[in-house]
TITI-513929 format. One line per field, with one value per residue (C-alpha): x, y, z; residue number from 1; residue in three letters. Coordinates in nm, 2 decimals, decimal comma, padded with zeros to 4 digits. Each point is the difference from the previous one (the first is absolute). Layout:
<rs>
px <- [X:...] .
py <- [Y:...] .
pz <- [Z:...] .
n <- [NUM:...] .
res <- [ALA:...] .
</rs>
This chain:
<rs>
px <- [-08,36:00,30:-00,06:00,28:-00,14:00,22:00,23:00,29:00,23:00,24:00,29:00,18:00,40:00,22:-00,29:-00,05:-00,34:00,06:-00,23:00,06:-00,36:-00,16:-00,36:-00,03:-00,32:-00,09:-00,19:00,12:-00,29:-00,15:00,23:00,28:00,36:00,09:00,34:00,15:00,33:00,29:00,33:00,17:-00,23:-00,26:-00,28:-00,12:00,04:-00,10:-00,36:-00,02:00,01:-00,28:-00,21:-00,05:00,10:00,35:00,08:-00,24:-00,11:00,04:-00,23:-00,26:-00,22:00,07:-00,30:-00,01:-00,29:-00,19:00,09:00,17:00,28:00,25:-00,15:-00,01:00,14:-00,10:-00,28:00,00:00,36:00,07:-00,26:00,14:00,33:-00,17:-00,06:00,29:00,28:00,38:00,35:00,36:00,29:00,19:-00,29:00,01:-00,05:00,03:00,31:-00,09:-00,31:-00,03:-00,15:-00,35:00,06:00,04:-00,32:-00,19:00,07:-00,24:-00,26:-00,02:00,03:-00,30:-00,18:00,03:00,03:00,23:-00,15:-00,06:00,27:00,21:-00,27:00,05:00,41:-00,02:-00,20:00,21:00,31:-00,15:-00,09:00,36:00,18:00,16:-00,18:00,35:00,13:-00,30:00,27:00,29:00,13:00,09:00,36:-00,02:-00,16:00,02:-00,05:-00,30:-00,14:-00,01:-00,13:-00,27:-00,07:-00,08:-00,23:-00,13:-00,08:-00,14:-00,25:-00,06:-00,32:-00,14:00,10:-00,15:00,29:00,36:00,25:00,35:00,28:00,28:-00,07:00,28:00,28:00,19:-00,02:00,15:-00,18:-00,05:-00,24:-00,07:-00,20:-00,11:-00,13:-00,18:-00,18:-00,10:-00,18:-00,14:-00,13:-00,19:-00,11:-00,21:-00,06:-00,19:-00,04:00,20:00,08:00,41:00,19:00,37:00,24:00,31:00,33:-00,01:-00,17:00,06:-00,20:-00,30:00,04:-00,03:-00,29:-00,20:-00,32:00,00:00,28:00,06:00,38:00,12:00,24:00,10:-00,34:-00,22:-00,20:00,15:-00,20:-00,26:-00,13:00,03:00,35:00,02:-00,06:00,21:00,28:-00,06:-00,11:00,07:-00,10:00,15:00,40:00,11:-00,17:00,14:00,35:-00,09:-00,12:00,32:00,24:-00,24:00,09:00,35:00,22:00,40:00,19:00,38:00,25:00,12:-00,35:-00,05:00,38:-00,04:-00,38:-00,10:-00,29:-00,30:-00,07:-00,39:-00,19:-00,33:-00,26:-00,33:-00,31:-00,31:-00,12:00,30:00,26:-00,08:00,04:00,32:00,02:00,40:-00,04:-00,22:00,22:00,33:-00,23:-00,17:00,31:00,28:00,18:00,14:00,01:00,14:-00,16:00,26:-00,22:-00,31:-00,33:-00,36:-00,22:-00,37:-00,17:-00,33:00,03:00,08:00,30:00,25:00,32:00,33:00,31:00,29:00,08:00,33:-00,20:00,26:-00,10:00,04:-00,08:-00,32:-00,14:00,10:-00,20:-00,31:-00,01:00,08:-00,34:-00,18:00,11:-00,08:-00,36:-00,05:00,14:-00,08:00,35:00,29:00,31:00,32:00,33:00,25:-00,08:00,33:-00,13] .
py <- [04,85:-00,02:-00,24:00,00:-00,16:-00,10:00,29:00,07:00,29:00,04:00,25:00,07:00,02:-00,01:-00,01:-00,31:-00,12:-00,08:-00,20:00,16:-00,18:-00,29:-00,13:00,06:-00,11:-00,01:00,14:00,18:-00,01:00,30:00,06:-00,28:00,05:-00,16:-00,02:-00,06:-00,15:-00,06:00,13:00,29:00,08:-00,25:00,29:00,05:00,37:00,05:-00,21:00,19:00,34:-00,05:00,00:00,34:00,05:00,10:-00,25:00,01:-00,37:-00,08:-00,27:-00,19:00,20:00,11:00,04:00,15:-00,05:-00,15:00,30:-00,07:00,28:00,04:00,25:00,24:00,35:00,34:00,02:-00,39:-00,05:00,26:-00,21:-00,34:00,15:00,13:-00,32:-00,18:00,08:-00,12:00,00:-00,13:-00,12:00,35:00,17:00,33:00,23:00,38:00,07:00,38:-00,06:-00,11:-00,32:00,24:00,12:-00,29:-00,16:00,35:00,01:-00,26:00,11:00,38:-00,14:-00,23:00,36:-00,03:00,28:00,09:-00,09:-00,36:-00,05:00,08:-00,23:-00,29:00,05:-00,03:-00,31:-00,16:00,04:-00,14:-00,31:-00,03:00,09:00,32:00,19:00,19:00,07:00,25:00,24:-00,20:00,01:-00,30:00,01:-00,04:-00,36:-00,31:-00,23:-00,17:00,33:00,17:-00,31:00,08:00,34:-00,14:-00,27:00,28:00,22:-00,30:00,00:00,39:-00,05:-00,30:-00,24:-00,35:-00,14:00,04:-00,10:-00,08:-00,02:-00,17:00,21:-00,14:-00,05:00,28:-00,14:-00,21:-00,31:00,15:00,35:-00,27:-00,21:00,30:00,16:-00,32:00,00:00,30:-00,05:-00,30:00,20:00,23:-00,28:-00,15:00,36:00,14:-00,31:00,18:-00,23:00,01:-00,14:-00,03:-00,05:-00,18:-00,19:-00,12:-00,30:00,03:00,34:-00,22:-00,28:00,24:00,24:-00,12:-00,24:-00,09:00,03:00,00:-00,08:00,17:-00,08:00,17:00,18:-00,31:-00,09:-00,37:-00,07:00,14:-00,14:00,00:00,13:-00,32:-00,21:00,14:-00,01:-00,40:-00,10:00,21:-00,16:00,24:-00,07:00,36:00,05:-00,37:00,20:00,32:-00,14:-00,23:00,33:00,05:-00,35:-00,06:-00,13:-00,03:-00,21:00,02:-00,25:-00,10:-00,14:-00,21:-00,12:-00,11:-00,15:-00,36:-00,12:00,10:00,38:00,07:00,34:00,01:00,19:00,06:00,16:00,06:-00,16:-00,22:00,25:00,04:-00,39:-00,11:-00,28:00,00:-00,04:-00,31:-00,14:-00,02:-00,17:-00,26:-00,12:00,07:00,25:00,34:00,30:00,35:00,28:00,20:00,29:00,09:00,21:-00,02:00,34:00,07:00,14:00,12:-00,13:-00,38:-00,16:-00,11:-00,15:-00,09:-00,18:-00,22:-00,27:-00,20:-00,39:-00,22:-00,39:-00,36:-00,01:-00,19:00,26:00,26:-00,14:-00,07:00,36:00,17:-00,20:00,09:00,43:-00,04:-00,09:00,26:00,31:00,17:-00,15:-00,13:00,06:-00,21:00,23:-00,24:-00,42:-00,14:-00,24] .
pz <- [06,42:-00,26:-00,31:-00,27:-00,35:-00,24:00,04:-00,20:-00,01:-00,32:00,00:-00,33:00,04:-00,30:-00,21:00,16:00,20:00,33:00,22:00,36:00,10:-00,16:-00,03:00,42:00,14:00,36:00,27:00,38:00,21:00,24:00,33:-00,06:-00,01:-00,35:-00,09:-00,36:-00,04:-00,24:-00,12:-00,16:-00,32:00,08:-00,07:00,35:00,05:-00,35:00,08:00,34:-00,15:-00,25:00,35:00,01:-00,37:00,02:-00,26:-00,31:-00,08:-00,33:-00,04:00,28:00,29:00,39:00,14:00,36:00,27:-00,31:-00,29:-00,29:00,08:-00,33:-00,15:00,28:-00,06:00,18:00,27:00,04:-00,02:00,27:00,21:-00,07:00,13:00,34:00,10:-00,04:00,15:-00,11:00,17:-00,16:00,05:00,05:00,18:-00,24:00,25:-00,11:00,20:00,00:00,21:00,38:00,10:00,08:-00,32:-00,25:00,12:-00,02:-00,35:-00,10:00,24:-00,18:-00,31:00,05:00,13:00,39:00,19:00,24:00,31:-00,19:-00,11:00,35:00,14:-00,25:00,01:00,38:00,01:-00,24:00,16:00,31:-00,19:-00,14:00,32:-00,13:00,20:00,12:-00,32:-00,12:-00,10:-00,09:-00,34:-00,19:-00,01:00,39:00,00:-00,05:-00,23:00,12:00,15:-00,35:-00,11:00,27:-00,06:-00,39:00,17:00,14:-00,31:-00,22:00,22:00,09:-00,25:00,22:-00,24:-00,08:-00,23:00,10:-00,28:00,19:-00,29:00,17:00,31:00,22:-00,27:00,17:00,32:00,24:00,16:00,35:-00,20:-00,27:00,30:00,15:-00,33:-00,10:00,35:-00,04:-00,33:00,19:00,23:-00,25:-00,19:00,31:00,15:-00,30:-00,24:-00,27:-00,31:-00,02:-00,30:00,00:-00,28:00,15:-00,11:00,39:00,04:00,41:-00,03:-00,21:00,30:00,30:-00,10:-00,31:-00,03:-00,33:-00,28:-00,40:-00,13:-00,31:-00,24:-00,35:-00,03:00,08:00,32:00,09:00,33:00,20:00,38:00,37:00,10:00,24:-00,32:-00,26:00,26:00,11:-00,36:-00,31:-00,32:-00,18:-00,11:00,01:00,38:00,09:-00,12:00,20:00,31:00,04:00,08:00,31:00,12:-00,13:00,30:-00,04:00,22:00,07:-00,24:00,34:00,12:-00,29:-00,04:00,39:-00,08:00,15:-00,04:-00,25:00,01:-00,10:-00,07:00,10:-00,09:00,26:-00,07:00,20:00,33:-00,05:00,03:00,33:00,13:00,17:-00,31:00,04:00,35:-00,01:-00,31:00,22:00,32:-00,22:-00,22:00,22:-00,13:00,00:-00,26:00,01:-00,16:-00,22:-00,16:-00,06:00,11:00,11:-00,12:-00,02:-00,30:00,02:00,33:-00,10:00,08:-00,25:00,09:-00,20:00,22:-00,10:00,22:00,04:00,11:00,27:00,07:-00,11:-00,39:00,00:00,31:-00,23:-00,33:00,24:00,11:-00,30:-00,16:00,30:-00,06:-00,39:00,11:00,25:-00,17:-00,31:-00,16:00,09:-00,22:00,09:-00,09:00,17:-00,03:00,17:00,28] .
n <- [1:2:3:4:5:6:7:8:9:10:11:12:13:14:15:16:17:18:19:20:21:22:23:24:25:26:27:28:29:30:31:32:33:34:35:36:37:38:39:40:41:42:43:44:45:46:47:48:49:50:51:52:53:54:55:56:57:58:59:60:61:62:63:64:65:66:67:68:69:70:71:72:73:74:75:76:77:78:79:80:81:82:83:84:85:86:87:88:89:90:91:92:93:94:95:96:97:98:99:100:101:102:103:104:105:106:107:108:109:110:111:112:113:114:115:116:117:118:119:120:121:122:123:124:125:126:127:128:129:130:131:132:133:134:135:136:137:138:139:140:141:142:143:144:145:146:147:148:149:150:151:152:153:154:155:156:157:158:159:160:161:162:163:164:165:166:167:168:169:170:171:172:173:174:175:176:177:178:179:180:181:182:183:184:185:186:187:188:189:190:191:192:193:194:195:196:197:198:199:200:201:202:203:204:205:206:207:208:209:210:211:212:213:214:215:216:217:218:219:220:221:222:223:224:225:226:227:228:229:230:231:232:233:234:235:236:237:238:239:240:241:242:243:244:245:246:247:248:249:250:251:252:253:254:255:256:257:258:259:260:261:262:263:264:265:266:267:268:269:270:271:272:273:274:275:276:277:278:279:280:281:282:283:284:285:286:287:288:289:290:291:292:293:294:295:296:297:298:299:300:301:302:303:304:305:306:307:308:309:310:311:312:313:314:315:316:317:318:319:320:321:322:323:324:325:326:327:328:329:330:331:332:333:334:335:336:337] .
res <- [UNK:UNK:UNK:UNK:UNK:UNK:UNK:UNK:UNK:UNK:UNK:UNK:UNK:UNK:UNK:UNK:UNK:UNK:UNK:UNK:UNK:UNK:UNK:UNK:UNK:UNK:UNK:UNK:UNK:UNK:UNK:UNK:UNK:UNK:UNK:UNK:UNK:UNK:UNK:UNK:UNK:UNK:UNK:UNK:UNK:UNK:UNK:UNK:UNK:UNK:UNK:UNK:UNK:UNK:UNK:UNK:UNK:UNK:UNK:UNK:UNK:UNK:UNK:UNK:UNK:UNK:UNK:UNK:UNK:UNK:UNK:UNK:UNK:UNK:UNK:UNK:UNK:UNK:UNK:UNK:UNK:UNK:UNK:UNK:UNK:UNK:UNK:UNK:UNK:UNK:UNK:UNK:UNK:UNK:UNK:UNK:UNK:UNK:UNK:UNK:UNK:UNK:UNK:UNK:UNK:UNK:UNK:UNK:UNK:UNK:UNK:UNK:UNK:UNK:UNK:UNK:UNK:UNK:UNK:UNK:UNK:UNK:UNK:UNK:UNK:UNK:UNK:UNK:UNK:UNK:UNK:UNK:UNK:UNK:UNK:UNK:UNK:UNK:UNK:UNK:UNK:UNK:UNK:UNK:UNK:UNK:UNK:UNK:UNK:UNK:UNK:UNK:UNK:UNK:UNK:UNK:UNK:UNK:UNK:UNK:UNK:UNK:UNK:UNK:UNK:UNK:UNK:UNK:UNK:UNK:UNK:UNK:UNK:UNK:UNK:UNK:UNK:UNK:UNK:UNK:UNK:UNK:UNK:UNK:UNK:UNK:UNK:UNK:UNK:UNK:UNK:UNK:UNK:UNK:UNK:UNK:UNK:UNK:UNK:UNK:UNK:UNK:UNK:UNK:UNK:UNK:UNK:UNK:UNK:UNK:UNK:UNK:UNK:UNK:UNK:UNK:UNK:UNK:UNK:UNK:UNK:UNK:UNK:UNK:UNK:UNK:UNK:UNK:UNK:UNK:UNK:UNK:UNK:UNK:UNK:UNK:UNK:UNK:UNK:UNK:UNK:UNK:UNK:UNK:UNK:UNK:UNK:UNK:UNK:UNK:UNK:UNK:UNK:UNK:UNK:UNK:UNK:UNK:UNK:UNK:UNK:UNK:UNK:UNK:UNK:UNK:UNK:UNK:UNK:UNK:UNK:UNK:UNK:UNK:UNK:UNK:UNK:UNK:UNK:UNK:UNK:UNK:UNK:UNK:UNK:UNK:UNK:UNK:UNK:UNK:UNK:UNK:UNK:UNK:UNK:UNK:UNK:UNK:UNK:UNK:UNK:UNK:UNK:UNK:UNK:UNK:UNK:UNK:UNK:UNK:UNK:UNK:UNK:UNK:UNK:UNK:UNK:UNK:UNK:UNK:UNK:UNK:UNK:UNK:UNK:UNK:UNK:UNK:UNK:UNK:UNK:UNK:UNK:UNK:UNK:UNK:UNK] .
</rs>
């Protein structure tokens, strides 16, 4: 549905050439929730935005349900534009205008008349659960309701593309979760194809398919979000995914340590066996987990935990070989026997 080839988008500062996008090639396919990752001046909301043209490309081709769209302008710009809908990171709601009112807008500009368009307003507030604040202006809500009510407008003209620049930025993790469900929700109601630019990779684990990582202009890694997450290849994702799963213990832990202390590291159907549990049985020993987590992604399990290991040294050895073999690693952090 959305191909990028070979895209690059140059902006001149200082009489300088600056390369905000790179030589990007890559394609989002129709009704997935594709997320693209990276950090601060990676180029992602610059790629996003020549979507639906709000960024000029400077040199390569978006093409869009098949068309080759960069040379768009009047009639077939305004239509490109219909159909995909955008929110950001600070909602830019006009703060003049009731919540009935700043969805309307785009319905009467896109020609609807009035009984449409209070038709199409009431449906989409129903759909966003804002049902209640029809007349509310924006000053009076929250964070993630405005970030609702511009849910809501993206898609006032039934929308098949929503672009979501760092849509929940602003927000805490409670209307974070809530705002990603929601976008879930769409995404399986009425198959619409959602792409969103993020610097959160937890927001990429909870509600996107497929992923692309960014960095300095450059695409550095494309694939399966469960994938990228268990087995970058890249250095820079390896970097960026390591902040998701960085544990600190207390100095006071390790200064009273006895006994080797291991992180492991499950993935898949493993994840899920009691493999500690049968470890301390067969070799006689004990262990104590210090820190860790088990989450699913995609809906496959992936599992991190750091485990203090207690029993006669040569029990100890046996069971540490028989964990290396049965999870995806085993790191040993403390070796003292």
């Amino acid at each position: 549905m959305i191909e990028f080839k070979n895209v690059s988008v140059n902006f001149k500062i200082d009489k300088k050439t600056f390369d905000a996008v790179n030589n990007v090639s890559f394609k989002i396919n129709e009704g997935e929730i594709f997320g693209i990752a990276g950090s601060s001046g990676a180029g992602k909301s610059t790629l996003l935005r020549t979507i639906n043209l709000l960024q000029e490309v400077t040199t390569g081709a978006v093409f869009v349900n098949g068309n080759n769209i960069i040379n768009y302008k009047g009639r077939q710009l305004r239509a490109l534009r219909r159909n995909i809908g955008m929110i950001f990171q600070h909602f830019n709601l006009a703060g003049n205008l009731t919540v009935y009112q700043n969805i309307a807008f785009v319905l009467r500009a896109a020609g609807k008349t009035k009984a449409e368009t209070d038709k199409r307003v009431k449906e989409l507030l129903n759909i966003v659960n804002l049902t209640e604040k029809i007349n509310v202006f924006p000053v009076k809500l929250s964070g993630g309701e405005k970030q609702r009510v511009a849910i809501a407008r993206a898609l006032a003209n039934d929308a098949k593309i929503l672009l979501c620049d760092e849509p929940t930025s602003a927000l805490d993790l409670e209307t974070t979760s809530s705002i990603l469900n929601l976008l879930k929700e769409l995404n399986q109601k009425f198959g619409i194809t959602i792409v969103i630019i993020t610097h959160e990779l937890d927001v990429i684990k909870n509600v996107c398919s497929r992923c692309a990582i960014m960095n300095k202009g450059s695409l550095v890694e494309i694939g399966n979000v469960y994938d990228i997450f268990t087995r970058p290849k890249n250095d820079f994702t390896r970097q960026l995914i390591s902040h998701t799963f960085k544990f600190n213990l207390p100095d006071r832990v390790l200064e009273n340590m006895k006994g080797p202390m291991i992180k492991l590291i499950f993935q898949g159907d493993k994840a899920n066996d009691p493999i500690l549990s049968y470890a301390a049985s067969t070799y006689q020993i004990e262990f104590n987990i210090l820190h860790g987590k088990i989450e699913y992604i995609n809906n496959l399990p992936l599992g991190i935990i750091y485990v203090q290991l207690i029993g006669e040294q040569e029990n100890l050895k046996l069971a540490i070989d028989y964990l290396e073999k049965n999870t995806e690693s085993l790191e040993v952090l403390h070796s003292e026997f």
